[in-house]
C-alpha positions in Angstrom: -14.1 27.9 37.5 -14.0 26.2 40.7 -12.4 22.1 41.1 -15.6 21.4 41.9 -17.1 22.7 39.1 -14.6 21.3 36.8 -15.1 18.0 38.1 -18.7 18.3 37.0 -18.1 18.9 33.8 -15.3 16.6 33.1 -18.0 13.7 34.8 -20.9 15.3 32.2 -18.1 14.6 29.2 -17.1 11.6 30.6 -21.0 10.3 30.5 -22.2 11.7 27.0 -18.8 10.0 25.8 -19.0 6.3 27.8 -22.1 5.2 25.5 -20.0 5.4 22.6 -16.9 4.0 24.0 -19.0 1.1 25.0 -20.5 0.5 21.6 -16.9 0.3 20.3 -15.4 -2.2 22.9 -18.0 -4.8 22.5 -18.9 -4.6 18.2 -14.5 -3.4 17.4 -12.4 -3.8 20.3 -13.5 -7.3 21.7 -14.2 -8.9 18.2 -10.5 -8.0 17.5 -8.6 -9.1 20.2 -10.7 -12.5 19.8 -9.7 -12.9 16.3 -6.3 -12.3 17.0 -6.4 -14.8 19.6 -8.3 -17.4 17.6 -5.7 -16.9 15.1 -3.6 -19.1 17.3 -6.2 -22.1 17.2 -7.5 -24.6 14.7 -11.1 -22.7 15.0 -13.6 -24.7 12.8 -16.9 -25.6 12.5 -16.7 -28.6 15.0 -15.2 -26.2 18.0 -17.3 -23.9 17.1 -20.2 -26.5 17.9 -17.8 -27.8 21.2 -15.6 -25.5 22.8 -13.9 -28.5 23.8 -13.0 -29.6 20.2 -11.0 -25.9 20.0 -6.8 -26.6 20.1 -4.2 -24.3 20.1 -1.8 -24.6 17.1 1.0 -21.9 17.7 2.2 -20.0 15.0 1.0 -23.4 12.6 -2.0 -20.9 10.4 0.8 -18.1 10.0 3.5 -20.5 8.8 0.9 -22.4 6.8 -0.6 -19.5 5.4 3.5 -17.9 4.2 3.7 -21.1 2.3 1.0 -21.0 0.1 1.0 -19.7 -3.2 -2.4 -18.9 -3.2 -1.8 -16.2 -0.2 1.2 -14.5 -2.3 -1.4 -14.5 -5.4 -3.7 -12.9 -3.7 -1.0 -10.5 -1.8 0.0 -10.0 -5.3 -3.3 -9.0 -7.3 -4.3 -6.6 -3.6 -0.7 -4.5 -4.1 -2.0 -4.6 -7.8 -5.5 -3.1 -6.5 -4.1 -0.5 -4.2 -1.6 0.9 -6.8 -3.5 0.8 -9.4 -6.8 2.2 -7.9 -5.8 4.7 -5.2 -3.9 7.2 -7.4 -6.9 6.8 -9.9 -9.5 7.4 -7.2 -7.7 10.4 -5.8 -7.4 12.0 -9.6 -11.1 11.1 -10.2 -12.0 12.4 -7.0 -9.8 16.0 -7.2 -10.8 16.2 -10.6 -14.4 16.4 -9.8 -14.0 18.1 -6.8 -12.5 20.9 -9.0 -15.4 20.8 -11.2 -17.9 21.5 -8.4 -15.6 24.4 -7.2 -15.5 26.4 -10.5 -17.9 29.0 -10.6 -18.3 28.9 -14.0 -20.6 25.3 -13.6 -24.1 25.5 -13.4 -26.4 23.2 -11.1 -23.6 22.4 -8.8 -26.2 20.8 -7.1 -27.6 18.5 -9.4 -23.9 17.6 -10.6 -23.1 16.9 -6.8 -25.9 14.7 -6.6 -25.1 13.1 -9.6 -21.4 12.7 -8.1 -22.0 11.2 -5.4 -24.5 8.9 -6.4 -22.7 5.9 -6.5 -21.8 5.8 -3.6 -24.8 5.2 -1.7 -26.0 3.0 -4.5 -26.0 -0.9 -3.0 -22.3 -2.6 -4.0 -24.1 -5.9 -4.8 -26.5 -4.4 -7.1 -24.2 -2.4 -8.8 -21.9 -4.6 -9.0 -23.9 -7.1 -10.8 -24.9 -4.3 -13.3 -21.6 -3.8 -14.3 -20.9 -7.5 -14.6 -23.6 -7.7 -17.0 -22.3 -4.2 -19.1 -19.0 -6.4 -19.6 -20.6 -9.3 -20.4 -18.0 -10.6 -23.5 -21.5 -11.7 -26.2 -24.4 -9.3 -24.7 -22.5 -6.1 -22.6 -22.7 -2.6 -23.6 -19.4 -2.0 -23.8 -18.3 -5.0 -26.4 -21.3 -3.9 -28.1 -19.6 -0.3 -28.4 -16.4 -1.3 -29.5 -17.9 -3.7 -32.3 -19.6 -0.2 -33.4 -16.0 1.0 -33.2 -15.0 -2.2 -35.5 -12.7 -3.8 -32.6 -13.1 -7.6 -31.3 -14.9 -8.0 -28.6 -12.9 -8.7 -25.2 -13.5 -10.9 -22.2 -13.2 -7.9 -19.7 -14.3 -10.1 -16.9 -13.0 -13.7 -17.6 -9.4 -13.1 -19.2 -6.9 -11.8 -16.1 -5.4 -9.1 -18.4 -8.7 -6.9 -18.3 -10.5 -8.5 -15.4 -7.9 -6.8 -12.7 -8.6 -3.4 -14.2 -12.1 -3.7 -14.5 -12.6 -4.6 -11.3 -10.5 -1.2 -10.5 -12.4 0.7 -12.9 -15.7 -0.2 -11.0 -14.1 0.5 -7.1 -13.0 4.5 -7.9 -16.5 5.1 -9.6 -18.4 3.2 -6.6 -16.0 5.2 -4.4 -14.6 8.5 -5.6 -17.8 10.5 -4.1 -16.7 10.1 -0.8 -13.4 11.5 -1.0 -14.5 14.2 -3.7 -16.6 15.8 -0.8 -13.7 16.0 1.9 -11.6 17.6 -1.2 -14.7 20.1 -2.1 -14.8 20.9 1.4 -10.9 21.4 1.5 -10.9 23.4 -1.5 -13.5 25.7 -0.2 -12.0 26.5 3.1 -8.8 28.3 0.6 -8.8 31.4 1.4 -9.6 34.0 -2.1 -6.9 36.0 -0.7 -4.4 34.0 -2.0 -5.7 33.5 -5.4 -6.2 37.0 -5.9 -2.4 37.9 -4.5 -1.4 35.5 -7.1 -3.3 36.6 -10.1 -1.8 40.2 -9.3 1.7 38.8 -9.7 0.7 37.3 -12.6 0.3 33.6 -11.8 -2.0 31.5 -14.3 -4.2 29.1 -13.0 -1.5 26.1 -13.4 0.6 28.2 -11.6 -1.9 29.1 -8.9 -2.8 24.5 -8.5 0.3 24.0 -7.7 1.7 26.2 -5.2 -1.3 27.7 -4.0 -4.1 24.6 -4.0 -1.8 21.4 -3.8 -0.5 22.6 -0.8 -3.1 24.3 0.8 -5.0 20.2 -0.1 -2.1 18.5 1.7 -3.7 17.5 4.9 -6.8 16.6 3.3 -5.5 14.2 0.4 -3.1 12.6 3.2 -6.2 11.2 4.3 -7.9 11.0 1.6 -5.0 9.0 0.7 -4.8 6.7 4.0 -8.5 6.4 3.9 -8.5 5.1 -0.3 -5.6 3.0 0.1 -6.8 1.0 3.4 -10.4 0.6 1.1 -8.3 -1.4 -1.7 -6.4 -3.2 0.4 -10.1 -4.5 2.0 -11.0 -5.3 -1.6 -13.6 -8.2 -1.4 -17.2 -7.8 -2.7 -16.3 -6.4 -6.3 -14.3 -9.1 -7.2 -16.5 -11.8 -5.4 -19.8 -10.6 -7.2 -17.8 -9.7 -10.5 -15.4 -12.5 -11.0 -16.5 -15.1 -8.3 -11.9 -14.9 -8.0 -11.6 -14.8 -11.7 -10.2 -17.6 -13.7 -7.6 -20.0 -11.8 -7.8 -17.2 -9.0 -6.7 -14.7 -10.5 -8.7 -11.6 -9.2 -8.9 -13.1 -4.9 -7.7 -10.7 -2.8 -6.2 -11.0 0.7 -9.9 -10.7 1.9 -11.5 -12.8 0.1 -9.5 -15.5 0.7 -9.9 -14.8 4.0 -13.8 -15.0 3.2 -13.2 -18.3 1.6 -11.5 -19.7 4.4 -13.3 -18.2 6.8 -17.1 -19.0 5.5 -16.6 -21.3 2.5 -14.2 -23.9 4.4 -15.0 -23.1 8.1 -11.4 -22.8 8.4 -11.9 -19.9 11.3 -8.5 -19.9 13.0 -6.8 -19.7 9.5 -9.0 -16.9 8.3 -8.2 -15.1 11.4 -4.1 -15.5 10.6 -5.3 -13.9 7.4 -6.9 -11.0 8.7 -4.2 -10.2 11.1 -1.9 -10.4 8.7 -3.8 -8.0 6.6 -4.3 -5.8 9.6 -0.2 -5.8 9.6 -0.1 -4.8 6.0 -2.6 -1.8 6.3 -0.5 -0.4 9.4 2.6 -0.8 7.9 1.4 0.8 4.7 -0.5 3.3 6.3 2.5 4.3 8.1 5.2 4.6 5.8 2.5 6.6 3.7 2.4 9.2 6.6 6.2 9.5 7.1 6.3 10.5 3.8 4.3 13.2 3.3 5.7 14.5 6.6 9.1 14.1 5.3 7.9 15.9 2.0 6.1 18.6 3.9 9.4 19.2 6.4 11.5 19.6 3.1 
């Protein structure tokens, strides 16, 4: 192919390409360099009516924000959130991936419907549906264990039970997702190696872990990145749930930024929130990655 000719098609990428790259600097890119400059500023309600009312504080929202308890609580009961709920999501999610692989299930279909239901179910609705199966006098699930002849419990109003309800509900709202990218995984293994392994006489647990769990690896890296950014972005479930749970004990890092941000009007403080949460995820992310490449090099 001619210069020319190359030139013309790099210019035809180049303009399929710059519609999309425009859509992300104005709705992503531009809305998150301004937050991260507003997080520098007593943003409020009143600037947000005068420009002229806007000041610049420094580091005053970060320092403010280190020194107050309720920001560690809520640090606190997020970390509880993502290690809690990511290793159950990816279980829940491999397990039923594994399901929808066997070919001794029938209707893989209907099941993978079924599966992935949730998932494009409404959060809000389903959320309140929940709320009201763990209601503590009229839920279906005190209601089952008084069949069983145990006391009822507050699942949603004593902190013990509310945290891990509240888990519960996020990996069955969001285990579909990542249970098709680990169907998908698992279907692109070649036969070829299950069959070489059955002839040296390799049972099935065998045959998971050193044929499947590495042949997964890529896939539930990011199925891990991808599950573990999602808890630590943990809002609407306990905001619907809980409204923050008794003497705040279910607020995560975003919703107190919510609260901040749309409850108080406190804009420039909600924005140190989110970058600091932005900080978290990367840093989390991260280390996550260097460690299954430090796993995968050994």
């Amino acid at each position: 192919m001619s210069s020319w000719g190359r030139h013309k098609v790099s210019w035809a990428a180049w303009s399929m390409v710059l519609p999309a790259l425009i859509v992300l600097a104005v709705f992503f890119f531009v809305p998150v360099l301004a937050a991260f400059v507003l997080s520098f500023s007593d943003f409020d309600l009143y600037a947000l009516a005068d420009w002229h009312h806007l000041r610049w504080v420094g580091l005053s929202n970060y320092v403010d924000l280190l020194l107050r308890p309720l920001f560690w609580k809520a640090l606190a009961n997020t970390l509880y959130f993502v290690v809690l709920g990511v290793p159950l999501s990816i279980v829940v999610s491999l397990l039923a991936a594994l399901s929808l692989n066997s070919p001794l299930l029938r209707f893989k279909g209907l099941w993978r419907t079924l599966m992935f239901a949730p998932v494009v179910t409404t959060l809000v609705a389903v959320a309140v549906v929940w709320k009201y199966f763990f209601h503590y006098e009229y839920g279906v699930v005190n209601q089952f264990t008084a069949w069983l002849g145990l006391a009822p419990i507050d699942w949603l109003g004593n902190p013990r039970w509310s945290m891990l309800t509240i888990v519960i509900f996020a990996a069955w709202k969001n285990f579909g997702v990542n249970m098709v990218i680990l169907l998908a995984a698992l279907q692109a293994i070649p036969e070829d190696l299950y069959e070489a392994a059955r002839m040296d006489g390799a049972g099935l647990w065998r045959q998971f872990i050193h044929i499947t769990i590495p042949m997964l690896a890529p896939s539930l890296l990011m199925v891990s990145v991808l599950t573990m950014a999602g808890y630590f972005q943990l809002c609407a479930e306990p905001f619907v749930m809980t409204q923050g749970g008794h003497l705040q004990s279910t607020v995560s890092v975003l919703y107190l930024m919510y609260d901040e941000g749309f409850k108080w009007w406190n804009l420039g403080q909600a924005c140190a929130v989110a970058v600091v949460l932005f900080a978290i995820i990367l840093v989390a992310t991260q280390s996550l990655r260097r460690l299954a490449f430090a796993q995968e090099s050994a």
